[in-house]
N, CA, C and O atoms as a GROMACS GRO file, in nm:
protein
  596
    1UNK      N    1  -2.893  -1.564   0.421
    1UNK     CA    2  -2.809  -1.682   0.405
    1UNK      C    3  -2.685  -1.646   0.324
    1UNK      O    4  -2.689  -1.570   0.227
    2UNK      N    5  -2.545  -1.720   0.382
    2UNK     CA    6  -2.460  -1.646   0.327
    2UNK      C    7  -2.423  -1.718   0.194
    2UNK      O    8  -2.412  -1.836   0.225
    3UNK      N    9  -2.400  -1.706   0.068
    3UNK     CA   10  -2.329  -1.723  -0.112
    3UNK      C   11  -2.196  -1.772  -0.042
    3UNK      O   12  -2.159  -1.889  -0.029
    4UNK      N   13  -2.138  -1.666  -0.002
    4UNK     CA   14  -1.967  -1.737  -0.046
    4UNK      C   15  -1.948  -1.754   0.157
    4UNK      O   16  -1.987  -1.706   0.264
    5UNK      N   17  -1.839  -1.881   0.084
    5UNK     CA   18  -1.761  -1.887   0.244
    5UNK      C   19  -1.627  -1.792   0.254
    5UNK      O   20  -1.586  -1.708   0.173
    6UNK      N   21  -1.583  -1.824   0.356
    6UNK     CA   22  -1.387  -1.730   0.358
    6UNK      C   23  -1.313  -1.806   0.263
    6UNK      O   24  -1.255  -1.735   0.181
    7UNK      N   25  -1.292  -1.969   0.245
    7UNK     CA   26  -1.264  -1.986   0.186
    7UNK      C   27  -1.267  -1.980   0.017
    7UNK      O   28  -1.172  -2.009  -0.056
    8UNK      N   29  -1.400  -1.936  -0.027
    8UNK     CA   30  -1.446  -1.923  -0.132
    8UNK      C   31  -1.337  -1.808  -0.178
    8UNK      O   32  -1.241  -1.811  -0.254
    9UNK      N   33  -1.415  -1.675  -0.068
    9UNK     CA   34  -1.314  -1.564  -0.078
    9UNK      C   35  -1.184  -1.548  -0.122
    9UNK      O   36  -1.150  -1.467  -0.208
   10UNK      N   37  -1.087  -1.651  -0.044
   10UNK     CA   38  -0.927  -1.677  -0.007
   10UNK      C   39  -0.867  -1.732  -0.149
   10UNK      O   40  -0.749  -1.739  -0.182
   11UNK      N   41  -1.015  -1.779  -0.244
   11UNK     CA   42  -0.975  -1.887  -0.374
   11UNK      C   43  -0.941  -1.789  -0.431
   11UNK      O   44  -0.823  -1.780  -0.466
   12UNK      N   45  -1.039  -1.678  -0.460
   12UNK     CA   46  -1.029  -1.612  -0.525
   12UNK      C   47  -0.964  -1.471  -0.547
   12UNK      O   48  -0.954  -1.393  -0.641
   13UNK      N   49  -0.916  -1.477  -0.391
   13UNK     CA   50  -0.814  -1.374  -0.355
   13UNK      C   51  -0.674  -1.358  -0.440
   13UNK      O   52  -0.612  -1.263  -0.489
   14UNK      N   53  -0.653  -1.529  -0.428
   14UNK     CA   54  -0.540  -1.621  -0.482
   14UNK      C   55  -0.537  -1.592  -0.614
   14UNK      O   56  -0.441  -1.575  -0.690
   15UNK      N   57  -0.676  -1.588  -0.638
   15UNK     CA   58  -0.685  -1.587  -0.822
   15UNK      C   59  -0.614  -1.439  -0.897
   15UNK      O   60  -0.560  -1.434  -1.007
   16UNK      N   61  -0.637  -1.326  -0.799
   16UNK     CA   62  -0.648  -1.207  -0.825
   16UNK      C   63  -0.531  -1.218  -0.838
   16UNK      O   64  -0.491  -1.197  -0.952
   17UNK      N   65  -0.400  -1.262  -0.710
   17UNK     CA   66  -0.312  -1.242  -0.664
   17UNK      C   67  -0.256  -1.302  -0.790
   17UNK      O   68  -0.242  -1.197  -0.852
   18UNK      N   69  -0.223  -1.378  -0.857
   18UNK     CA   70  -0.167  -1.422  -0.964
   18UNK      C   71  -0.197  -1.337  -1.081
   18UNK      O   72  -0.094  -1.288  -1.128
   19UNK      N   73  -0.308  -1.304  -1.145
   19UNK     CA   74  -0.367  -1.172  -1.224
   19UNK      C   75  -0.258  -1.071  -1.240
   19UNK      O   76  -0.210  -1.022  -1.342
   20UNK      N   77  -0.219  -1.044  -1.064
   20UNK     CA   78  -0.141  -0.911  -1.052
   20UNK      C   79  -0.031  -0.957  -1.092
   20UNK      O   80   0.034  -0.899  -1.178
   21UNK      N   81   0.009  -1.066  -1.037
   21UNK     CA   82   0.184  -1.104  -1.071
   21UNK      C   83   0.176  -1.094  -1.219
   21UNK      O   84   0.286  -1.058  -1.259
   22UNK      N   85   0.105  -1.109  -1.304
   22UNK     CA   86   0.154  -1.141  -1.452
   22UNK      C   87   0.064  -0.980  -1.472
   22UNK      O   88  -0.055  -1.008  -1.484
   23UNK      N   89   0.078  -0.881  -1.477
   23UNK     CA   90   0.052  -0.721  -1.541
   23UNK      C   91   0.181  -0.659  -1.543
   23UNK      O   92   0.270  -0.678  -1.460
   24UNK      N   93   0.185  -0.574  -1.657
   24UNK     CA   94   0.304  -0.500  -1.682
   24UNK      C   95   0.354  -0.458  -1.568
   24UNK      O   96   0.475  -0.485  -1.567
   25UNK      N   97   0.312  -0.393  -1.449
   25UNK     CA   98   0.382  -0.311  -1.380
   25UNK      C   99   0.463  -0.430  -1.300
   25UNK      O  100   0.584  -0.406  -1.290
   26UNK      N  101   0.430  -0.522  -1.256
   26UNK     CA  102   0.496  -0.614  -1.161
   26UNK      C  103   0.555  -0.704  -1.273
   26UNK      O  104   0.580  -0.809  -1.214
   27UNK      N  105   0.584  -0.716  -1.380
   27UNK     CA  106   0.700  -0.792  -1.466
   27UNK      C  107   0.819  -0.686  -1.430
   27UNK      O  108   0.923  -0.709  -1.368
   28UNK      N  109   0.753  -0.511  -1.510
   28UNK     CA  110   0.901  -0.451  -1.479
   28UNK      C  111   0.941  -0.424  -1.391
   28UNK      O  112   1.024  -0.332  -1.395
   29UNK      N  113   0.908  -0.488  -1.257
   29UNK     CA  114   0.938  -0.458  -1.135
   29UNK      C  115   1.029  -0.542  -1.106
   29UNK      O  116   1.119  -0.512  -1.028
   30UNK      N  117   1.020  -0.670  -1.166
   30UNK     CA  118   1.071  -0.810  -1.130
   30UNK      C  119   1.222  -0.760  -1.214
   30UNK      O  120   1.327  -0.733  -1.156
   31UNK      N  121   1.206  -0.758  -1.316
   31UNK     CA  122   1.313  -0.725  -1.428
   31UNK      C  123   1.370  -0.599  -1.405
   31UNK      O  124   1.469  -0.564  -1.470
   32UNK      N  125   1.315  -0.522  -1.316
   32UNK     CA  126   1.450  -0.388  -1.269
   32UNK      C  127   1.521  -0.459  -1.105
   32UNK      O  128   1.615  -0.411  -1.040
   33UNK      N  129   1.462  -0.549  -1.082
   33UNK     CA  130   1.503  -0.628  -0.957
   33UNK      C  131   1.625  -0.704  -1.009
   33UNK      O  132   1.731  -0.691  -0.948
   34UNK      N  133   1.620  -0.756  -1.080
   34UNK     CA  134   1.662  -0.872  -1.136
   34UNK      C  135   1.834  -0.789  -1.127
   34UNK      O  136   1.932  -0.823  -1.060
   35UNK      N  137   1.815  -0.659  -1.232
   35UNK     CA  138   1.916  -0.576  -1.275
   35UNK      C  139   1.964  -0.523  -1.192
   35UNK      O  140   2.079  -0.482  -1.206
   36UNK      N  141   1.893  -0.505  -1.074
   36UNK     CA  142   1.996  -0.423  -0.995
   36UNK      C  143   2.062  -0.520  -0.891
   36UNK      O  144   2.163  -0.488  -0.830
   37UNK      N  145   1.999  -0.641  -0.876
   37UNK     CA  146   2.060  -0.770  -0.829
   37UNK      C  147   2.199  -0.802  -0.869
   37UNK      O  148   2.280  -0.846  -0.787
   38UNK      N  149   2.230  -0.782  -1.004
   38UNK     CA  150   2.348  -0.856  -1.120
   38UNK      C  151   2.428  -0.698  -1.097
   38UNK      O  152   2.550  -0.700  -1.114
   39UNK      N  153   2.372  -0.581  -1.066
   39UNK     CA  154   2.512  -0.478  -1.110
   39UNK      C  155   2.577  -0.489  -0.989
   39UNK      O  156   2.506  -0.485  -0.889
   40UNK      N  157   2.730  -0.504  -0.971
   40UNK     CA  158   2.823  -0.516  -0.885
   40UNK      C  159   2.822  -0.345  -0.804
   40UNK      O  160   2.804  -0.322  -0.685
   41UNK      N  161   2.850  -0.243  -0.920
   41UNK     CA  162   2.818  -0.173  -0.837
   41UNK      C  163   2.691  -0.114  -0.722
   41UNK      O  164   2.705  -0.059  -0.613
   42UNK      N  165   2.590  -0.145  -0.783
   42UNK     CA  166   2.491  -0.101  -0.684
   42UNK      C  167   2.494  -0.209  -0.588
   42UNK      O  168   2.422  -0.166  -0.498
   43UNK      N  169   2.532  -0.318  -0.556
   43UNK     CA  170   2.560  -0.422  -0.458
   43UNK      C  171   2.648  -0.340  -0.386
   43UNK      O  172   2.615  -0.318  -0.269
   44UNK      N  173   2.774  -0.278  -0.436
   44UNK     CA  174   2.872  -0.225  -0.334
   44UNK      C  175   2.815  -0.120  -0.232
   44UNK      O  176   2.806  -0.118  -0.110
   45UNK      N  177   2.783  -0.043  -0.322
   45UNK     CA  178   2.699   0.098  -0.272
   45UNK      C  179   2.557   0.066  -0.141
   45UNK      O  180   2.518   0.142  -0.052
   46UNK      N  181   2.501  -0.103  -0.185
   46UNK     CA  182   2.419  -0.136  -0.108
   46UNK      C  183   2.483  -0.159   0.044
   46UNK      O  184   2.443  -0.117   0.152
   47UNK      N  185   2.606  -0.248   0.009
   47UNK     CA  186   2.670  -0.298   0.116
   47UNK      C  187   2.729  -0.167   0.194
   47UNK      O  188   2.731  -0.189   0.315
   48UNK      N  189   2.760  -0.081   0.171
   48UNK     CA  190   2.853   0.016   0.234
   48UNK      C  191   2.712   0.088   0.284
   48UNK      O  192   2.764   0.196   0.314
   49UNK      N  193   2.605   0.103   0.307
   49UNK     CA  194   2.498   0.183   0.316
   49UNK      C  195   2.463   0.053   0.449
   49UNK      O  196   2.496   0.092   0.561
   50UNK      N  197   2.417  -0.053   0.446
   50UNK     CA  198   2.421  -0.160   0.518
   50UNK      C  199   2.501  -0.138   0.676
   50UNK      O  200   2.451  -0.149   0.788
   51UNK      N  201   2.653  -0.099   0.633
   51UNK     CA  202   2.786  -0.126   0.722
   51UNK      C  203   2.740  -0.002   0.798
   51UNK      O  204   2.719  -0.014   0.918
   52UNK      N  205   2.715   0.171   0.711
   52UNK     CA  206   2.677   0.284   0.772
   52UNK      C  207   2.541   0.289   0.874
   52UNK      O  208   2.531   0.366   0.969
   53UNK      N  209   2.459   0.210   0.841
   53UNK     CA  210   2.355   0.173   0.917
   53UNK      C  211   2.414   0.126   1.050
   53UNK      O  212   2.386   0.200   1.145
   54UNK      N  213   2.493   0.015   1.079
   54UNK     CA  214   2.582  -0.073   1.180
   54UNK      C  215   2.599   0.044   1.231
   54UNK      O  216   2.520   0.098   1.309
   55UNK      N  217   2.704   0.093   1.190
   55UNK     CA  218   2.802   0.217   1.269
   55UNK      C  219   2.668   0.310   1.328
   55UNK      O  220   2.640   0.311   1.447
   56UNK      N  221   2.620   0.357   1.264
   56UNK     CA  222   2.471   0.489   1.334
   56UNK      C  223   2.442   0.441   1.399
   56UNK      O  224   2.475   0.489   1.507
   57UNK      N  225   2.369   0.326   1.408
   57UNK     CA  226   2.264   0.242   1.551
   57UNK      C  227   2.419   0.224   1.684
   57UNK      O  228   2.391   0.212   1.804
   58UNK      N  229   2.556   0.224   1.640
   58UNK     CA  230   2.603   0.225   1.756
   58UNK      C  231   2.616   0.302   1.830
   58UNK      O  232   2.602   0.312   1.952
   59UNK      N  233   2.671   0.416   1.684
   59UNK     CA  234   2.704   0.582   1.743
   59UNK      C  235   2.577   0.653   1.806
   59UNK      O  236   2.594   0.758   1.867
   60UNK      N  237   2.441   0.594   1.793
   60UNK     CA  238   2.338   0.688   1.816
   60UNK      C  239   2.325   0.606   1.978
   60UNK      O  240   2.340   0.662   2.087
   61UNK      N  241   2.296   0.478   1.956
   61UNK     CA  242   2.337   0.381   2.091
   61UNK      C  243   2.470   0.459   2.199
   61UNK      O  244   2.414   0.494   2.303
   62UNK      N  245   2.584   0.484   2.202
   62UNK     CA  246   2.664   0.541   2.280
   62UNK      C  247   2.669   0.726   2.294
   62UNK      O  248   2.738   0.791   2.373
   63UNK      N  249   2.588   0.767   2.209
   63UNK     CA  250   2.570   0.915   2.231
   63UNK      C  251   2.647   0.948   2.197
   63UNK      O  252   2.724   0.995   2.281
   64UNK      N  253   2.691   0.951   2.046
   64UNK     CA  254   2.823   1.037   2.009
   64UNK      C  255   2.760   1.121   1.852
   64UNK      O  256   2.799   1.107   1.736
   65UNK      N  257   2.664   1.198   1.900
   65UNK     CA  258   2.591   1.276   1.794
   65UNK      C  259   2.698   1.366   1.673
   65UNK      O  260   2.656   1.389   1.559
   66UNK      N  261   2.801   1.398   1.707
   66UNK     CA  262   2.891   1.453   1.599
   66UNK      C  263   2.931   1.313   1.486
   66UNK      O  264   2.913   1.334   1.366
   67UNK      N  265   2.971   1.211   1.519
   67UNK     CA  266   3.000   1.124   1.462
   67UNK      C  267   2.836   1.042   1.377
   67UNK      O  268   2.822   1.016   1.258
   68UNK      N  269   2.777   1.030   1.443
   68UNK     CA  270   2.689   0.988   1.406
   68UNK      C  271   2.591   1.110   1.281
   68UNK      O  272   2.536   1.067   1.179
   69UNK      N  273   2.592   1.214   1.310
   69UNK     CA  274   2.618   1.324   1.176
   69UNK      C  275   2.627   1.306   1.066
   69UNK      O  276   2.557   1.316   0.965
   70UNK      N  277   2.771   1.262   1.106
   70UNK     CA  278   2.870   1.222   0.918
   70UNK      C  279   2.838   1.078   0.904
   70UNK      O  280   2.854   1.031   0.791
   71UNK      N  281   2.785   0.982   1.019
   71UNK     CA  282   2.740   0.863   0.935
   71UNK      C  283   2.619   0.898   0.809
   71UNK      O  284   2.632   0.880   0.688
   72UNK      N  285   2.522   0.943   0.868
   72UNK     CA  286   2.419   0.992   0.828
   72UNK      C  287   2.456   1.058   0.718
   72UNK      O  288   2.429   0.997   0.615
   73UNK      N  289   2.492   1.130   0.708
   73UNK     CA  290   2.548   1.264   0.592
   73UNK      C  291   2.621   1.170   0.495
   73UNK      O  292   2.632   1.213   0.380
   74UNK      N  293   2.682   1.030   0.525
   74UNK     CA  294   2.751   0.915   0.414
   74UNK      C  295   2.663   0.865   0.337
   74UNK      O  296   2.654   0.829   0.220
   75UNK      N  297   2.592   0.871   0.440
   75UNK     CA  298   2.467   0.798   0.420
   75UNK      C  299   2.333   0.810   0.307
   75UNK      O  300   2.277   0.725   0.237
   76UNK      N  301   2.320   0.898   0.318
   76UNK     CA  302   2.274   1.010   0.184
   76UNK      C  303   2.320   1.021   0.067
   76UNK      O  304   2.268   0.986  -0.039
   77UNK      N  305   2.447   1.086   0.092
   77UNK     CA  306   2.564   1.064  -0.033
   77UNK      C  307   2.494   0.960  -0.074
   77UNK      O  308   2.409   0.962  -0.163
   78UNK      N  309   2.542   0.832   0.015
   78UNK     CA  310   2.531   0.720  -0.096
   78UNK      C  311   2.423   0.708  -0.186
   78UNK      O  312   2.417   0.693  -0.308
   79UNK      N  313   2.317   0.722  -0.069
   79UNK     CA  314   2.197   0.683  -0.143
   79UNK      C  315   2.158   0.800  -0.259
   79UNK      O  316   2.127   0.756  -0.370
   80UNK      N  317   2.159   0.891  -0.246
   80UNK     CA  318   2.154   1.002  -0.337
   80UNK      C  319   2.240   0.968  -0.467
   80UNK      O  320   2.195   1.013  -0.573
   81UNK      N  321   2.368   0.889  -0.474
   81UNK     CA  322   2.431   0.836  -0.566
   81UNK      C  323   2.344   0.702  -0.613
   81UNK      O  324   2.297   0.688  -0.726
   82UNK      N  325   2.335   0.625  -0.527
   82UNK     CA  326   2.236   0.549  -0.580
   82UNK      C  327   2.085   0.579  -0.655
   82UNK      O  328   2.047   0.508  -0.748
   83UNK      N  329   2.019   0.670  -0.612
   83UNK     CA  330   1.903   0.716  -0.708
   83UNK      C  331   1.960   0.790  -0.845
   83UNK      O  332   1.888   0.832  -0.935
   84UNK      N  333   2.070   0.796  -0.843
   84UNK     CA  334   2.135   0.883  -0.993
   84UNK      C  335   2.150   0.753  -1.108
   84UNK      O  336   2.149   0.777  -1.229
   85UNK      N  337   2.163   0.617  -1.057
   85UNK     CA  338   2.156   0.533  -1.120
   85UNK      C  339   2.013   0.497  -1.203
   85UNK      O  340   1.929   0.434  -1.139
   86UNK      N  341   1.989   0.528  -1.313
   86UNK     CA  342   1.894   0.502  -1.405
   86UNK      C  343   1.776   0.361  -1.377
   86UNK      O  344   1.656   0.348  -1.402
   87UNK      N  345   1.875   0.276  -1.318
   87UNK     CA  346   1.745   0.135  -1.309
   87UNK      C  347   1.728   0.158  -1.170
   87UNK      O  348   1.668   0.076  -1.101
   88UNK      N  349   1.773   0.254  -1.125
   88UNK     CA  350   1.753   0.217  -0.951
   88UNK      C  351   1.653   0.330  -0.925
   88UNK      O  352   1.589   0.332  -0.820
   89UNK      N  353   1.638   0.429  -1.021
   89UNK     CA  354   1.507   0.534  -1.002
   89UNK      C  355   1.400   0.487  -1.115
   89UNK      O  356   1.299   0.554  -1.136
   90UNK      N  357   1.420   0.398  -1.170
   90UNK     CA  358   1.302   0.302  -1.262
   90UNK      C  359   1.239   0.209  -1.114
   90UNK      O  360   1.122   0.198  -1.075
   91UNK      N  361   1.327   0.169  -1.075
   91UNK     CA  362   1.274   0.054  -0.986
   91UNK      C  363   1.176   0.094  -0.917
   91UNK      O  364   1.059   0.055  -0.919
   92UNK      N  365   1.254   0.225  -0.814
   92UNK     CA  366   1.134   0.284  -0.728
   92UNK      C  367   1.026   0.333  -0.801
   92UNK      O  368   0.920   0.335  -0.739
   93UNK      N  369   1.023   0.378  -0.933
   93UNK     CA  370   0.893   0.412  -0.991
   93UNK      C  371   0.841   0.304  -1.010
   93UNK      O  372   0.720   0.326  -1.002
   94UNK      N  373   0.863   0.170  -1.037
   94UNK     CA  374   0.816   0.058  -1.062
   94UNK      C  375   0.736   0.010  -0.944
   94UNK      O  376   0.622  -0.032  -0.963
   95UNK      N  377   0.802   0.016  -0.795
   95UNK     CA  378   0.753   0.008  -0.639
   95UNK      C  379   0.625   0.074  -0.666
   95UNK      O  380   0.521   0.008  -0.670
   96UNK      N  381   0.629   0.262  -0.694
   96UNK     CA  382   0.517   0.292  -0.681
   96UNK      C  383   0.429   0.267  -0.754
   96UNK      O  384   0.320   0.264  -0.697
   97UNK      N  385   0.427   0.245  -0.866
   97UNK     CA  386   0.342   0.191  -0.942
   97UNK      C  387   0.256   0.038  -0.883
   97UNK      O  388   0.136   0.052  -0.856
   98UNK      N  389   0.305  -0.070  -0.869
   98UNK     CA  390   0.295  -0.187  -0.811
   98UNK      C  391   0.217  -0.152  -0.636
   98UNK      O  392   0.114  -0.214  -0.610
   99UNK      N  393   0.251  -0.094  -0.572
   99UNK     CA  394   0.183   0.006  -0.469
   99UNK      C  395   0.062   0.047  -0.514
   99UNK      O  396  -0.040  -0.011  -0.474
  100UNK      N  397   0.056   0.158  -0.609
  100UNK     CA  398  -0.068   0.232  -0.653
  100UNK      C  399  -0.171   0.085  -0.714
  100UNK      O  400  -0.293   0.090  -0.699
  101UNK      N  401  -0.121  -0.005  -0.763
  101UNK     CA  402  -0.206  -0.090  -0.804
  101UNK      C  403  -0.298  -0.153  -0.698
  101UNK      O  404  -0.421  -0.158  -0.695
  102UNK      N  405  -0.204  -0.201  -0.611
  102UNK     CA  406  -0.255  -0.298  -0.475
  102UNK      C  407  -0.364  -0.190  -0.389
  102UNK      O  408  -0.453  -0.239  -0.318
  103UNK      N  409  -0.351  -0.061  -0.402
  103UNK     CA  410  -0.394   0.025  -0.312
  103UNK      C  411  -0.538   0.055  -0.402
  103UNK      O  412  -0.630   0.110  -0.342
  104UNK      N  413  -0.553   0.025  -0.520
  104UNK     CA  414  -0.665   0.099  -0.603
  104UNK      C  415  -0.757  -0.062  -0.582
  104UNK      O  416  -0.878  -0.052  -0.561
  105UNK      N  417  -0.693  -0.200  -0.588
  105UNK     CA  418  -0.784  -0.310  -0.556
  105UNK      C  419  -0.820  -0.321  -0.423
  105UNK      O  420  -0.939  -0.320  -0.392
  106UNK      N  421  -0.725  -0.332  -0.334
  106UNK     CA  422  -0.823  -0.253  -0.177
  106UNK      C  423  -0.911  -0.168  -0.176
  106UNK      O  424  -1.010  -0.192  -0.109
  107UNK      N  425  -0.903  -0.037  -0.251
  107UNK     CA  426  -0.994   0.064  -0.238
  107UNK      C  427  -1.107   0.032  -0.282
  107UNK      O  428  -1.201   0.029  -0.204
  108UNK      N  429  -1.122   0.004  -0.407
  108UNK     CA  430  -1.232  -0.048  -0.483
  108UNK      C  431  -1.305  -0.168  -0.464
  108UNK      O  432  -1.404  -0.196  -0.532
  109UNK      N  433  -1.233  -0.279  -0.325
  109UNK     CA  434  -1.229  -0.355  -0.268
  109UNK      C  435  -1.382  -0.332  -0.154
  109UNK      O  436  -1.501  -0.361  -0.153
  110UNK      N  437  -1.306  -0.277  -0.089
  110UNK     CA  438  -1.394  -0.184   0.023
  110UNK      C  439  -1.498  -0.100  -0.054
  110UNK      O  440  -1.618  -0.127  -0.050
  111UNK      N  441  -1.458  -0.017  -0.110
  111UNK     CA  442  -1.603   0.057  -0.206
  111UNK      C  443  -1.716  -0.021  -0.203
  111UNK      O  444  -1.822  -0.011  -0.140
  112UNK      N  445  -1.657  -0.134  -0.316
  112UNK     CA  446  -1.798  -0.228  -0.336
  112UNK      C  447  -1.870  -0.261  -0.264
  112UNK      O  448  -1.993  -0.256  -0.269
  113UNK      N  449  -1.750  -0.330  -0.121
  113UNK     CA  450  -1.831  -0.377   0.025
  113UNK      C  451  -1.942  -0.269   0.088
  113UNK      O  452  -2.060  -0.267   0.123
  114UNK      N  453  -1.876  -0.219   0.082
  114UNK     CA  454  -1.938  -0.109   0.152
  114UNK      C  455  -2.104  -0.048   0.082
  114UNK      O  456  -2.214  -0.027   0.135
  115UNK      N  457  -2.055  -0.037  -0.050
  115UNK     CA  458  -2.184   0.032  -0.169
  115UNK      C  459  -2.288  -0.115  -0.137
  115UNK      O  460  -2.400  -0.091  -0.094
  116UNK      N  461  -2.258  -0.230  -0.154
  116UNK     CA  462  -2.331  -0.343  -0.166
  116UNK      C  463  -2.408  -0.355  -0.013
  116UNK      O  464  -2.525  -0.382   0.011
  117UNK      N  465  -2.304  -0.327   0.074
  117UNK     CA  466  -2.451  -0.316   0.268
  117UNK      C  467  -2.523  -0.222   0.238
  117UNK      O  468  -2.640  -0.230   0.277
  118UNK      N  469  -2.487  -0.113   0.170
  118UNK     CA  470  -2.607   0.010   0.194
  118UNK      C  471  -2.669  -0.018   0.142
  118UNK      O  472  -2.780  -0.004   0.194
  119UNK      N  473  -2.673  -0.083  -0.006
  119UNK     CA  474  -2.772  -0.113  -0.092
  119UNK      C  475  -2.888  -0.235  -0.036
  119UNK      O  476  -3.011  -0.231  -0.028
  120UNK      N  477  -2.821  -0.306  -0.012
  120UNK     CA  478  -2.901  -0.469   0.089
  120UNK      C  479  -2.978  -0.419   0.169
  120UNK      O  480  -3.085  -0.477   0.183
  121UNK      N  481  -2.954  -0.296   0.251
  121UNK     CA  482  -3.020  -0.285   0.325
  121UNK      C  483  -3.120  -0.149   0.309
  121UNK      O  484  -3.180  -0.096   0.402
  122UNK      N  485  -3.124  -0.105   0.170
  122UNK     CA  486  -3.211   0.015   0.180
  122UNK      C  487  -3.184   0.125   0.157
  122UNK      O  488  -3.257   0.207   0.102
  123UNK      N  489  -3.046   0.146   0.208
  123UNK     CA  490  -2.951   0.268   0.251
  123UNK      C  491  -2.965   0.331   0.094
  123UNK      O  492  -3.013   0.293  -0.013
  124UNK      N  493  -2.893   0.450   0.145
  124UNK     CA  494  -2.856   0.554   0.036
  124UNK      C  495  -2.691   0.562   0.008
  124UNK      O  496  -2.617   0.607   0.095
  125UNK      N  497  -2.638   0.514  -0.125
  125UNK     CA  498  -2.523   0.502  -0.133
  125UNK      C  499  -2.496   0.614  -0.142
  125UNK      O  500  -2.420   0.640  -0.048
  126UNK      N  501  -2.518   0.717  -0.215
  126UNK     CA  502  -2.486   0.864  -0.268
  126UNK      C  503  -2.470   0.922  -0.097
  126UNK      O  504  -2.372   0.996  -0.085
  127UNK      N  505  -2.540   0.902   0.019
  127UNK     CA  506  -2.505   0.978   0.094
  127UNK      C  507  -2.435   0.899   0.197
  127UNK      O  508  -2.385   0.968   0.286
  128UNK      N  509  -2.415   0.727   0.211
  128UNK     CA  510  -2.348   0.640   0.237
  128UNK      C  511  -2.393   0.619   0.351
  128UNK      O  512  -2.324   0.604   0.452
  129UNK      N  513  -2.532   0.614   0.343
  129UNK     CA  514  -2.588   0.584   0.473
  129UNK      C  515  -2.661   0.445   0.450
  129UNK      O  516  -2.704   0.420   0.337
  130UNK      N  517  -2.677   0.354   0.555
  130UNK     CA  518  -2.743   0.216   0.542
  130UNK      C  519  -2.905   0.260   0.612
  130UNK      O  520  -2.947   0.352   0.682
  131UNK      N  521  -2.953   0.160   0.559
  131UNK     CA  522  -3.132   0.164   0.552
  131UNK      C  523  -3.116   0.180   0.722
  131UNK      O  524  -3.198   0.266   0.754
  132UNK      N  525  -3.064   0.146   0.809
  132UNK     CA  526  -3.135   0.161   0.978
  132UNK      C  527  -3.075   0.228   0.962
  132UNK      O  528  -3.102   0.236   0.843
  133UNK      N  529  -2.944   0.358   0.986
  133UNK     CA  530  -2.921   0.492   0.998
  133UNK      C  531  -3.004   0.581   0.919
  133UNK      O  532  -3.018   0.697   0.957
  134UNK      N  533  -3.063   0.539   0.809
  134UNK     CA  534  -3.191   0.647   0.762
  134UNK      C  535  -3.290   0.668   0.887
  134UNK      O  536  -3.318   0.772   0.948
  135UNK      N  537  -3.344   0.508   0.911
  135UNK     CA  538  -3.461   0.465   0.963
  135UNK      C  539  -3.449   0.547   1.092
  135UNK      O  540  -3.550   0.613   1.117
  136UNK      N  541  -3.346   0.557   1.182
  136UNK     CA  542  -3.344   0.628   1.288
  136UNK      C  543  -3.335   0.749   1.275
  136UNK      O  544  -3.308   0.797   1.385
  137UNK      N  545  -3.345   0.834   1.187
  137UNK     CA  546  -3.336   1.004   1.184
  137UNK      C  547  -3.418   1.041   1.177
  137UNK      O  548  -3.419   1.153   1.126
  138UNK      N  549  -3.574   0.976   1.228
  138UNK     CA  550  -3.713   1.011   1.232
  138UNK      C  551  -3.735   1.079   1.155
  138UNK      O  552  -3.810   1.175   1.171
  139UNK      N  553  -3.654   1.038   1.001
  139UNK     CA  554  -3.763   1.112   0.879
  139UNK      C  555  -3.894   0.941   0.844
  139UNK      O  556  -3.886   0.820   0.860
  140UNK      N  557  -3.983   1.027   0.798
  140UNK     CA  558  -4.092   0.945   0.788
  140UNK      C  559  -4.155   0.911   0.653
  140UNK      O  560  -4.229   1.003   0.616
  141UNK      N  561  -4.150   0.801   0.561
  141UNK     CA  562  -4.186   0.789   0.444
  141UNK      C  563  -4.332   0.857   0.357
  141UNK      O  564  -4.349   0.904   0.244
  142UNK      N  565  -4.434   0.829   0.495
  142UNK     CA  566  -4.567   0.903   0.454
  142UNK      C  567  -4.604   1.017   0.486
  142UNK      O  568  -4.721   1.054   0.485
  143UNK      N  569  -4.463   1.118   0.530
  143UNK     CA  570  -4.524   1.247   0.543
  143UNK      C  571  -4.568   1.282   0.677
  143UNK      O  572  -4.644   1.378   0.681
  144UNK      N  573  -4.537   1.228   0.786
  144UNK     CA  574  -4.569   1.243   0.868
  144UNK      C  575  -4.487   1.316   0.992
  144UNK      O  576  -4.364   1.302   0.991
  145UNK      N  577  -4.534   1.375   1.073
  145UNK     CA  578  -4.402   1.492   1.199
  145UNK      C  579  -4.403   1.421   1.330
  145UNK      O  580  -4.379   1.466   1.441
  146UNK      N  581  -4.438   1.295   1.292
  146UNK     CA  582  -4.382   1.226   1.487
  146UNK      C  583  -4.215   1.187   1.476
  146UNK      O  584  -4.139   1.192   1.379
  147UNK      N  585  -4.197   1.156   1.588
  147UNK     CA  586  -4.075   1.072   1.623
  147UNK      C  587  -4.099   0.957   1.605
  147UNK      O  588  -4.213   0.917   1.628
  148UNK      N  589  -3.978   0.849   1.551
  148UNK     CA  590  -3.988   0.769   1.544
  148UNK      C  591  -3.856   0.685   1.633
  148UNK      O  592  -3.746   0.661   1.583
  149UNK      N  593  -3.902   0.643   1.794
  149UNK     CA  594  -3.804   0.616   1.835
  149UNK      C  595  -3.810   0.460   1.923
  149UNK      O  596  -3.709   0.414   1.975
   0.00000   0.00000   0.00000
């Protein structure tokens, strides 16, 4: 008989999901957002990276691979100028961080699921097998050499 419904689940999904919004890594994520929102220059540098995008999808669209080159090659520049900016290589460490978080509560997410069927059912977590994939490998509890099929 099943404890929780989906919705039960979804409450508490919600619950987590708020948890995360208020932890260090996703404040300074918000607050290097914030900053690179307000600097005029990294807006410019955004916009001109934006416009170079336009131009490539045309130049790559009409087949004019020399030109489309040096979009690309602007393109870099820029952004390569843009990661020299101090809050704008905080930020992306901030991304990964905020990433590594979400990815370690999925993982550990699934772990549990997973550790908790093998266990319900018998299984061997250490070798991550559930009680009927034991049961079918015709090993036999009392010692015995038939098949069990």
């Amino acid at each position: 008989m099943a404890k929780y419904t989906k919705d039960d689940i979804i409450a508490r999904a919600k619950e987590i999901a708020k948890m995360i919004a208020e932890t260090e890594e996703v404040d300074f994520f918000k607050r290097a957002e914030a900053q690179i929102h307000d600097n005029e220059k990294i807006g410019l540098l955004i916009s001109d990276i934006k416009g170079l995008q336009k131009q490539a999808v045309n130049l790559q669209h009409y087949g004019k691979p020399e030109a489309l080159k040096r979009v690309e090659d602007k393109i870099a520049s820029i952004e390569q100028e843009l990661d020299e900016i101090p809050i704008v290589s905080e930020f992306k460490q901030s991304q990964l961080e905020v990433n590594d978080l979400l990815q370690l509560i999925a993982n550990t997410i699934s772990n549990t699921v997973t550790d908790e069927l093998i266990a319900s059912t018998g299984g061997d977590v250490l070798r991550g097998e559930t009680g009927a994939s034991l049961k079918n490998e015709g090993s036999c509890d009392h010692g015995c050499d038939h098949d069990h099929e």
